[in-house]
N, C-alpha and C positions, 0 to 999 in steps of 0.2 A: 396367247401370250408369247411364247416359243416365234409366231408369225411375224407380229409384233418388235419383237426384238429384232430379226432377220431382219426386214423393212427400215428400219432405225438405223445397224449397222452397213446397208446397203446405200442409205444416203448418204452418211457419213462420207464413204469413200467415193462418192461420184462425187462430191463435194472438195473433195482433199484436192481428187486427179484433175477437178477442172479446174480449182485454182492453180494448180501446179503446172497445168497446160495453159493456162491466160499469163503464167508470168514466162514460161520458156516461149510462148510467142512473143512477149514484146518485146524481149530479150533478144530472139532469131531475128526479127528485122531489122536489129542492128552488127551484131557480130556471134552467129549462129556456132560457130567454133568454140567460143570464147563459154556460153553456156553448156554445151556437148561439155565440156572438159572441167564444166561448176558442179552443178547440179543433179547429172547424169550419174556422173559418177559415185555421187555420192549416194544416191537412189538406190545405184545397184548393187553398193557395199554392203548400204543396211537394208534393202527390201523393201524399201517402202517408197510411196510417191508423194511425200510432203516434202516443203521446202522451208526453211524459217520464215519465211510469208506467212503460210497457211496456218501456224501458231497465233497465238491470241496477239493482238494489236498492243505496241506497249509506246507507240508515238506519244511524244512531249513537245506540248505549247503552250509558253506564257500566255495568259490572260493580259490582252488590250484595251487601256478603256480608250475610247476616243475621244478626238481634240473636240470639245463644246466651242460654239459661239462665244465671242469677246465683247463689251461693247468698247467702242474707239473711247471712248470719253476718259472711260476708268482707266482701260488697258488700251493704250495707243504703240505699245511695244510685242513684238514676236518675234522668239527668240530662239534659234536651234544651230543644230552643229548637221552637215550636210553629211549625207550618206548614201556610198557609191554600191550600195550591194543589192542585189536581186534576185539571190536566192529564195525568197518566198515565192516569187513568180514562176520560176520551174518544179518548184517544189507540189505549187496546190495544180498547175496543170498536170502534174505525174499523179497526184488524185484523182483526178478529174477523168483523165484519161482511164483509169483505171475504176471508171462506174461510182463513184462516190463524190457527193459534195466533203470541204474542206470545213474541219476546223475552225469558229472564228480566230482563235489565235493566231492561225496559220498564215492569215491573211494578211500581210502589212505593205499599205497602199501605195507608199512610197518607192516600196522595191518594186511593186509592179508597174508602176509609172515609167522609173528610169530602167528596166529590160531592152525599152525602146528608144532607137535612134530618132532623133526632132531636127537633124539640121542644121544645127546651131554652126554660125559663122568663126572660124577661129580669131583666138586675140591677135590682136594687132598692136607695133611695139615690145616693149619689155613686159608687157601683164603675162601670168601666167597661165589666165583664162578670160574669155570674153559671158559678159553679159547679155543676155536677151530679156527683156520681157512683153506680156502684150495680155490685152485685156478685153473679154467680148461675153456675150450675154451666154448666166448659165442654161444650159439646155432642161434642165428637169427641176426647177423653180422660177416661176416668171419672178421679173424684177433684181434677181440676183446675179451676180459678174463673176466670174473666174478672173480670177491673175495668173499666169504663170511667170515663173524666173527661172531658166536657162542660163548656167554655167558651162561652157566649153574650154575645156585643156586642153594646152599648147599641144599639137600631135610629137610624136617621134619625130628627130634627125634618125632615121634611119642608118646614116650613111656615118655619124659618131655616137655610136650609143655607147654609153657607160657599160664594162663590164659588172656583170651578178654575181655574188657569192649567196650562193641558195640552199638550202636546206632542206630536204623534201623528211619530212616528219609523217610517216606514212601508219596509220593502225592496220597491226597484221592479227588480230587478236581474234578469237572464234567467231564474234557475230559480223563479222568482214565476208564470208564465205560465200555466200549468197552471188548469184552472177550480177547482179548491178551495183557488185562494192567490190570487192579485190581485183576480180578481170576485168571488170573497165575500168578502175583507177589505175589499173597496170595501163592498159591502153591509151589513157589520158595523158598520164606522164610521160611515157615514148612519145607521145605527138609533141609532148611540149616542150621535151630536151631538141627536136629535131628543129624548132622557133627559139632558141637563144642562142644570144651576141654573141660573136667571137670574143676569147678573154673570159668567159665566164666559167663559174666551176660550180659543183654540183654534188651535196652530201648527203646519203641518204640513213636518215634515224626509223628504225620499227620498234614496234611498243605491241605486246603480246605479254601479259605475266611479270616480264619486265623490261626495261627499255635497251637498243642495242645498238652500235654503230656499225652500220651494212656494207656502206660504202665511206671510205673517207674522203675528203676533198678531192673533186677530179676534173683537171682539167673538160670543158665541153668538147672538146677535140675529139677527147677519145669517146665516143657516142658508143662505140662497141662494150663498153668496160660498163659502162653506167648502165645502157638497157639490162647487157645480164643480172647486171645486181636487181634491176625490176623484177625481169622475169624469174626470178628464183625465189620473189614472195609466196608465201601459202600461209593462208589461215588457220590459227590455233590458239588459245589459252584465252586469257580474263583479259583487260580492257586498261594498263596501265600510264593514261593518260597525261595525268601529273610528270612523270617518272621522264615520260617521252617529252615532254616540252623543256624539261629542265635541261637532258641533255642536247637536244635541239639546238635552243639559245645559248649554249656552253659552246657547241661547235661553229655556228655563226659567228662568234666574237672570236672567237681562234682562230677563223680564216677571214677575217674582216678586211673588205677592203676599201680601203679611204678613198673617199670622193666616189665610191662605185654602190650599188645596190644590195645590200643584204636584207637577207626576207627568208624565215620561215613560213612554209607552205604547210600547212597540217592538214591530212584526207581522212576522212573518218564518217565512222557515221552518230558520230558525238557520244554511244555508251561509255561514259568514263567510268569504272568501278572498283579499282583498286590504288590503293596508295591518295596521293590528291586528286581526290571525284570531284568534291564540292567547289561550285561555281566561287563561293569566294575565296578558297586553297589555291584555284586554278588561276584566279585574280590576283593576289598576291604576288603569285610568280611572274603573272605578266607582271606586274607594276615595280619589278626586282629589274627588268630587262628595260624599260622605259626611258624613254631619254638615251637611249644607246645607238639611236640609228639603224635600229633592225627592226623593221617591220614585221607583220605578221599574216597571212591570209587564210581562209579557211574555206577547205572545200568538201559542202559535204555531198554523202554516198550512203544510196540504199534504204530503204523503206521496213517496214514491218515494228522494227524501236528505236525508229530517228528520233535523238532530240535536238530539235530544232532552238529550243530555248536554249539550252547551255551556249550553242555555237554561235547565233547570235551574240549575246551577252560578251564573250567571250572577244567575240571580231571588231567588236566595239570597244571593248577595255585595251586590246592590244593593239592599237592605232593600225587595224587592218581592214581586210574586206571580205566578204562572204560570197560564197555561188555553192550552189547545188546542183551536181550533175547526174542525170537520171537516165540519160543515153546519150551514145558515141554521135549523135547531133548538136547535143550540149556541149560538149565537150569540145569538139571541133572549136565552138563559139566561143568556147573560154579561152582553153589553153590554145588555139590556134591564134585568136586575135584578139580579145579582150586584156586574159591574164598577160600575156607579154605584153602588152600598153600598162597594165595598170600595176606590176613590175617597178615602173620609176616614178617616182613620187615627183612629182613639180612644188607642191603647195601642203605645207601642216599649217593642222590648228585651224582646218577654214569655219569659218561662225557666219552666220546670217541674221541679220537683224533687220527688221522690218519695221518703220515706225511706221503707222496710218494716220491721216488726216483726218479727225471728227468735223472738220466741216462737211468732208464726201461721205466717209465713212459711218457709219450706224455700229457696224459688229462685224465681226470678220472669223472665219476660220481657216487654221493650217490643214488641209486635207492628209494622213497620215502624219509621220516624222514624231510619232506618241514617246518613241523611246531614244528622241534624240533632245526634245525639248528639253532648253537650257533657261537657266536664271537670266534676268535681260543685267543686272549685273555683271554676269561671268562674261559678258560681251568685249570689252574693254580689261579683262584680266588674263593676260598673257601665261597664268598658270593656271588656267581651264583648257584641259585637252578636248580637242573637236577633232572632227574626221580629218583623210587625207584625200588628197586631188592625184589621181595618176594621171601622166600623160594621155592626152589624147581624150581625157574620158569628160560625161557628161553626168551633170547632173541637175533635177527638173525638180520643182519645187510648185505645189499648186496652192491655190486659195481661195477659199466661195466669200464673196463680199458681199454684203447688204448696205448698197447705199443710203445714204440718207432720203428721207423722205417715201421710203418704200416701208409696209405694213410690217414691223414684227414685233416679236414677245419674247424676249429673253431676259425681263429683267429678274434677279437674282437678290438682289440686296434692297434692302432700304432704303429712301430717298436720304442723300446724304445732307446733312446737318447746319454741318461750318462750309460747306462750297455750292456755289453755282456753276458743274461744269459749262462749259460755253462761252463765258464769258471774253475767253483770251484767247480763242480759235481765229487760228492764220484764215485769212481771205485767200492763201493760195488755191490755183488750180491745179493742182498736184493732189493724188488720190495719193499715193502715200513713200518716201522714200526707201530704199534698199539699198543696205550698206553690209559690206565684206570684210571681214579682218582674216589675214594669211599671215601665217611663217615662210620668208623663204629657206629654201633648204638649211642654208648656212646660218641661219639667225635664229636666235629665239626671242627677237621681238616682233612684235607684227604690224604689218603696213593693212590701210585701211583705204576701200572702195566704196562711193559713193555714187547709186543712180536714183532720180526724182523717175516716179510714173505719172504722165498725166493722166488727169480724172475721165478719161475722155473711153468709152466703153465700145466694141466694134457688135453689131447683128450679127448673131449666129449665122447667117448666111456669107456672111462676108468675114469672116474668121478664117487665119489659114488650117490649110488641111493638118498641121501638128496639131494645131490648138484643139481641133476634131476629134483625132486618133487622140489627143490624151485626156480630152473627156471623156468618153470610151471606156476608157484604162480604167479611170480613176472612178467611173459609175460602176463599170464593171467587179472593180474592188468593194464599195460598198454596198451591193448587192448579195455578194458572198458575205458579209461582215453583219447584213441585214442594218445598215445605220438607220440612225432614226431621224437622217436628215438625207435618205435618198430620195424626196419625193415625189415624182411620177415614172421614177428609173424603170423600169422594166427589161426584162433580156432580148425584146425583140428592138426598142428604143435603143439598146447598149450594140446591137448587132448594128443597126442606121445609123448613128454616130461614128461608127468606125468603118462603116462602109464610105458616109462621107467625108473621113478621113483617109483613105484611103489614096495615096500618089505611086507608081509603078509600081513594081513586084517585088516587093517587102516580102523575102518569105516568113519570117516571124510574124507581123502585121497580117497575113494572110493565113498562118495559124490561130492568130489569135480570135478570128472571125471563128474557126471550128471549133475551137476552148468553148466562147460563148456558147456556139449552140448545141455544143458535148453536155453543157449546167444547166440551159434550160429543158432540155429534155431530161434529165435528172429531177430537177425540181420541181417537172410539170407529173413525175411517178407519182 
């Protein structure tokens, strides 16, 4: 028995030391100093070799149902508000990478879609984003078509950029400790003060127990005055999340500057637990600050009890955007050139409405966007809030179609009664219109864009290499999701597809081929 025990407590602790040696490696390949002075230390104050990693798993993720098949006849309308964020996509490859399949919660196909650069030609004239779309045979159901729609924002004038009044809302609170949440959010924010505009100032709010004003308004100038205030973060206390947004948004409207950029940035790794936790306390307060011209973004940090759900929710009620940074390569990619594009807002309120054609059309579905779809009323109501468009940025929108006259089975209802659908079906050639309602900055009514798709579908062989790479993406995603409409996806299929999608040296695009084959060797355990 005595032996027994020994044995037990002897794996335990190979157990602890090798998780704690798997996170201080992936940690060293990116800034080796930066962990020496997290983890170590703290190892060596209290003796032991665990890290809040190696503690029990307390991740949070909403439960997704997925978009079902439509058929045109009933529902000829689809209707969503666009959304720029892709924090899922680094999020479930820090899983992945980390010997574990994801959550299906985790998984929202939309963000991993739009991770990726497609191309897209910028607008031309006074639009503040250009339209793409294009249409070619699905690869993993005969007879069925993918649609994609392609939004591109206006890039930066580099050369007159609006000055920022920014807010950095930073959680300094105990479970921040850990080296892939306080030392590289420290490091993140240094890279990103060193990428804004002259003219810009910079406040920094911590929330620990309770909420505190670190730095006051500072000129970007003085880049010296601002890092220190970074570097003199250290994690400790409860999680006063509420606390910290309220004075956040107090100090943004205090140092507001008209016609310039305001935006609270909040780093966290979403444990809110004192004071306003609750997602809808937290709502509230955003929806106090609404209509103010202050945006809001959210960047989350750190593993072990991310919740991924509240900061979602959250990036969506407060007319902002989300990313997830899990190392100083992410990071680069956000705050180096992402976040300072998507920084200036070109377009509120963008809506996407999609009407189909039942004469082309049989049944159609929205491939992700579960938590953006909108009322096809609220299309045309100027006081339905939708996502925002930053400069520069893109956004990809997919769709698996079932033509007409190809074999399916989705009917759901009753044959109806009092109507003969079909009767009053256009003889157009057009598979189906796509229409855009935007706010411009200055207004709160919105102007309305309108493109017809022709029915006219291109062979998988002769599709270009985007349309490739983001079928890929998008099998990829329901594979992980397990949908019940992947049907012949496999991960060696999802690895071909993005091979022949594949154009130069994409390093992303060329990580995402080792992602894949990181989940099938998982899967195949």
């Amino acid at each position: 028995m005595k032996l027994i025990h020994q044995l037990i407590v002897a794996a335990c602790l190979s157990l602890a030391i090798g998780c704690n040696n798997s996170v201080k490696e992936r940690y060293n390949s990116i800034a080796p100093e930066v962990y020496d002075t997290g983890i170590d230390e703290m190892n060596a104050a209290t003796g032991t070799h665990t890290t809040s990693d190696t503690i029990h798993n307390t991740e949070e993720y909403d439960r997704i149902v997925e978009n079902d098949f439509k058929e045109a006849k009933a529902n000829p309308l689809s209707t969503f508000s666009i959304d720029v964020d892709n924090a899922s996509y680094s999020n479930v490859r820090r899983i992945i990478e980390a010997g574990q399949m994801p959550e299906k919660g985790a998984v929202r196909i939309e963000e991993f879609i739009n991770y990726f650069d497609y191309g897209y030609p910028q607008p031309e004239g006074d639009k503040p984003f250009s339209i793409t779309t294009e249409v070619w045979d699905t690869p993993w159901k005969d007879g069925h078509q993918l649609v994609r729609i392609g939004l591109q924002g206006k890039s930066l004038d580099y050369e007159n950029l609006r000055p920022s009044n920014l807010v950095f809302l930073l959680d300094t609170s105990g479970s921040m400790e850990s080296p892939e949440k306080l030392p590289l959010l420290r490091d993140a924010f240094m890279m990103m003060v060193d990428n804004l505009s002259p003219g810009s100032r910079v406040s920094i709010v911590t929330y620990a127990g309770s909420a505190g004003l670190v730095l006051p308004s500072t000129p970007v100038d003085n880049k010296k005055a601002i890092k220190e205030a970074l570097s003199g973060l250290h994690a400790g206390g409860s999680t006063a999340g509420g606390e910290g947004l309220e004075l956040a948004y107090k100090t943004a409207a205090s140092n507001f500057i008209k016609d310039g950029n305001n935006r609270v940035i909040l780093a966290t790794d979403g444990d809110f637990n004192v004071g306003i936790s609750s997602r809808s306390g937290l709502m509230e307060l955003i929806e106090k600050n609404k209509g103010k011209n202050i945006f809001l973004t959210i960047c989350g940090f750190g593993m072990g009890n991310y919740k991924d759900g509240t900061m979602e929710e959250i990036s969506n009620w407060g007319d902002g955007n989300y990313f997830y940074i899990d190392t100083m390569k992410e990071a680069k990619k956000v705050f180096g050139k992402e976040l300072t594009a998507n920084l200036f807002v070109i377009a509120k309120d963008v809506k996407v409405q999609v009407e189909f054609n039942p004469a082309k059309v049989q049944a159609y579905r929205l491939i992700g966007y579960e938590n953006r779809v909108m009322a096809n009323e609220d299309f045309n109501n100027d006081l339905k809030d939708a996502g925002e468009l930053g400069a520069g940025h893109r956004v990809t929108a997919l769709y698996e179609v079932v033509p007409v006259g190809v074999a399916f089975k989705n009917r759901t209802t009753d044959k109806l009664k009092y109507q003969e659908p079909g009767k009053t079906i256009s003889g157009s050639d057009e598979l189906m219109t796509v229409k855009l309602r935007y706010k411009p900055l200055d207004s709160d009514k919105s102007l309305l864009i309108e493109k017809p798709v022709a029915a006219r579908s291109i062979p998988w062989s002769q599709a270009t290499k985007d349309s490739k790479f983001v079928s890929a993406v998008a099998g990829f995603g329901m594979l992980l999701r397990d949908s019940k409409y992947k049907g012949s996806l496999d991960y060696k299929m999802v690895k071909q597809l993005a091979l022949d999608g594949m154009a130069g040296t994409d390093e992303y695009k060329t990580e995402f081929l080792s992602l894949v084959e990181e989940a099938r060797n998982i899967s195949s355990k």
